[in-house]
C-alpha positions as CSV (number, residue, x, y, z in Angstrom):
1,X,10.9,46.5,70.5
2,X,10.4,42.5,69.7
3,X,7.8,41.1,67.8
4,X,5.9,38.8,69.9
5,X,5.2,35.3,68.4
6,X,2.6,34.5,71.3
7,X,1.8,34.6,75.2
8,X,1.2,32.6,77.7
9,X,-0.2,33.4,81.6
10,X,1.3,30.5,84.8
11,X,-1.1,28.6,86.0
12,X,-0.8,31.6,89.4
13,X,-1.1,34.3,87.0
14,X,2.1,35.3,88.5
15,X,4.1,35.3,85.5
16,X,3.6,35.8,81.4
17,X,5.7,34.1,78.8
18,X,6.6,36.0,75.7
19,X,7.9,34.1,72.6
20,X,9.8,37.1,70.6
21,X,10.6,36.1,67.3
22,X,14.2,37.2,67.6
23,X,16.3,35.0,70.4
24,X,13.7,33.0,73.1
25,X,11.2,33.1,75.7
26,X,10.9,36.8,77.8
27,X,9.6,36.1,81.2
28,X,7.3,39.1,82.8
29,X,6.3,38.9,86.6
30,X,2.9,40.3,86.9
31,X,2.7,41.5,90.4
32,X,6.2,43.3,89.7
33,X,4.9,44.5,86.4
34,X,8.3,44.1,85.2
35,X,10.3,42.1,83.0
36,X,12.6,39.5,84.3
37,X,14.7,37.9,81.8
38,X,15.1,36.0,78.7
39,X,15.6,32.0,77.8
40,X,16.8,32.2,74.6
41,X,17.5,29.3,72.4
42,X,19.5,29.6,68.6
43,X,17.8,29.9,65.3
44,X,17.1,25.8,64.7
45,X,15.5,26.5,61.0
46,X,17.1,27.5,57.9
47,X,14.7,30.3,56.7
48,X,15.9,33.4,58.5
49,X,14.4,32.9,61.9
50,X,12.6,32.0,64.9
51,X,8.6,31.0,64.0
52,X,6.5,30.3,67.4
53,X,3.6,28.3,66.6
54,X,2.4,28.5,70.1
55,X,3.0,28.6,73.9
56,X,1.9,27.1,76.9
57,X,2.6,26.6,80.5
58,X,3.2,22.9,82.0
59,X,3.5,23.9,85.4
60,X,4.7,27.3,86.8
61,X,8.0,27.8,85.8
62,X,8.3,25.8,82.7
63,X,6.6,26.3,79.0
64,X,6.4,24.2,76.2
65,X,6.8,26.3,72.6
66,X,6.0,24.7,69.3
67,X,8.8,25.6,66.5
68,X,8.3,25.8,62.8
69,X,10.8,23.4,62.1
70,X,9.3,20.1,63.6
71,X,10.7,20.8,67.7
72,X,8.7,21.4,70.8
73,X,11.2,23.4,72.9
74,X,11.3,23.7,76.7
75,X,12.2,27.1,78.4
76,X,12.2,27.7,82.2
77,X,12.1,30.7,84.2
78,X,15.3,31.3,85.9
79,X,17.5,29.6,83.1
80,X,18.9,31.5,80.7
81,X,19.1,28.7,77.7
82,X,16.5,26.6,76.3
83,X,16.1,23.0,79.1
84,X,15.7,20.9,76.2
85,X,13.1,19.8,73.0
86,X,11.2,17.1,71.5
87,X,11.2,16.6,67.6
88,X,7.9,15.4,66.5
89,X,8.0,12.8,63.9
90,X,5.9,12.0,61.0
91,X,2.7,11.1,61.3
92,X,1.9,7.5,62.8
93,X,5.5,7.5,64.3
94,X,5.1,9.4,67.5
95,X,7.5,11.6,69.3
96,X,11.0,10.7,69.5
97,X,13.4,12.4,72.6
98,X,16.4,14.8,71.3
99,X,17.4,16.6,73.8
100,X,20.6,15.5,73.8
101,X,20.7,16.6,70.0
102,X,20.7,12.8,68.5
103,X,18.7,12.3,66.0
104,X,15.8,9.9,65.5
């Protein structure tokens, strides 16, 4: 069994979004009451593991999860790796894009 960082219901109440704290996002159909698979995204800190801050839906496939290290990360049902993150910045200097890994 996974530890569970936190939860999240779609916006249908269709499906629930598990961040574990080992590998990703575990997507759970409700009306199946069965799980359906995992996004998972790589270890992006240097302490040991994967620390969810939080999780919530932006529409009914797709969740936004805050990371420990600085990221927002983006995970979709039906995807099997993470769709891409944001690094938040210091404060003042807003939100830079890195999904294509460059830095800011």
């Amino acid at each position: 069994m996974q530890s569970v960082g936190s939860a999240a219901v779609s916006p249908s109440g269709e499906r629930v979004a598990v961040a574990n704290l080992h590998n990703g996002i575990d997507w759970y159909s409700v009306s199946h009451k069965s799980y359906a698979m995992t996004t998972k995204f790589k270890n992006t800190t240097n302490r040991g593991g994967n620390y969810v801050v939080g999780i919530v839906f932006i529409d009914e496939d797709t969740v936004a999860v805050g990371h420990i290290d600085g990221k927002v990360i983006f995970a979709s049902c039906g995807i099997p790796f993470m769709t891409g993150h944001l690094r938040v910045a210091e404060p003042n200097q807003g939100m830079c894009d890195t999904t294509a890994e460059a830095d800011c």
